[in-house]
N, C-alpha and C positions, 0 to 999 in steps of 0.2 A: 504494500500500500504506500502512496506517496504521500507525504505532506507540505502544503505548503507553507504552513506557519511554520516556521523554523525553531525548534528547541534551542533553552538556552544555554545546553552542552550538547557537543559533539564525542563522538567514541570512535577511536581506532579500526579502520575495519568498515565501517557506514559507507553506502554508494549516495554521494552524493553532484547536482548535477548545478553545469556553471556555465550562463549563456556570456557568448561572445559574439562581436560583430563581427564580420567580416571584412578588410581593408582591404585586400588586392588580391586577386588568382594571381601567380606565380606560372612564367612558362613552364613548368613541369607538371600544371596541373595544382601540386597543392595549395592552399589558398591561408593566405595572413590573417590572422585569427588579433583585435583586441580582445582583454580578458580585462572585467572591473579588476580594479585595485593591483593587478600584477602588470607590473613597468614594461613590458619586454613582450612585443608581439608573439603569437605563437602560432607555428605552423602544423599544422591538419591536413588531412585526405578529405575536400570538402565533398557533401551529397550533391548527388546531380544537379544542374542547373543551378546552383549557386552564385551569387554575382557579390561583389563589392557591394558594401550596406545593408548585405541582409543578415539574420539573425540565425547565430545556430547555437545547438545545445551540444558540453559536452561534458560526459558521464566519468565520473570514475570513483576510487575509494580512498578514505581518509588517511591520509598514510601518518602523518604524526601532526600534533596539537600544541600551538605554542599560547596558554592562555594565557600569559602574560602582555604577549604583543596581540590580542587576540585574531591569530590567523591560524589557518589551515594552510598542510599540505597534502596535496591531493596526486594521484596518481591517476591520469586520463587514460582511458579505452587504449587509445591510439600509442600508447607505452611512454608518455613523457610523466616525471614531476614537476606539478608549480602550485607556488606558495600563492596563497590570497587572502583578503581579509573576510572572516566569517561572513560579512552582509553583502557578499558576490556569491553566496548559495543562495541558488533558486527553489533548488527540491530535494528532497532526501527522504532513502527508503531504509528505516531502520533495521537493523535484521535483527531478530526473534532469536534470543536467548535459548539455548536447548538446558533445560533443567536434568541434570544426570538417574542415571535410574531409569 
C-alpha cells in the first residue's frame, strides 16, 4: 500500500519514491534527471517518449538515514545512490514487519 502522507521517520530498507524533472535527452538516449534538494543532475534510462520538462518518478530503497541533517539516502531502481532531503519523498511503501514464529 502507498502512502502519501509521509511519516515522520523513515527505516532502513522502505521503497521509497522521488519525482524528478527532466532537463535534457542526452544523445545516447539517457535523459538528465533534476532531483528536489540533491545539487547534481542525475542520469536515467528515460520511458518512452519523454521530453525535456516532463515529470518522472523514480523508485528505490532507503539505504541509510542521517536525522540529524534530516536527509535520506536512497538507492534508485536504475543502480545509483543519492542523498536528499526527506521533503523530496513523494510516496512510500512501508514493508510489513514478519513477527517470528
Amino acid at each position: 500500500m502507498l502512502h502519501v502522507n509521509m511519516p515522520g521517520e523513515f527505516e532502513v530498507g522502505e521503497e521509497v519514491a522521488l519525482a524528478g524533472t527532466v532537463i535534457t535527452i542526452l544523445a545516447s538516449g539517457r535523459a538528465r534527471v533534476s532531483i528536489p534538494s540533491h545539487d547534481h543532475p542525475y542520469t536515467i534510462d528515460p520511458p518512452p517518449k519523454v521530453r525535456a520538462g516532463d515529470r518522472v518518478v523514480l523508485v528505490g530503497d532507503v539505504t541509510r538515514i542521517d536525522r540529524g541533517a534530516n536527509k535520506l539516502s536512497v538507492r534508485i531502481d536504475c543502480g545509483g545512490v543519492i542523498t536528499v532531503d526527506k521533503s523530496a519523498i513523494t510516496r512510500l511503501r512501508k514493508h510489513r514487519r514478519t513477527s517470528p514464529g
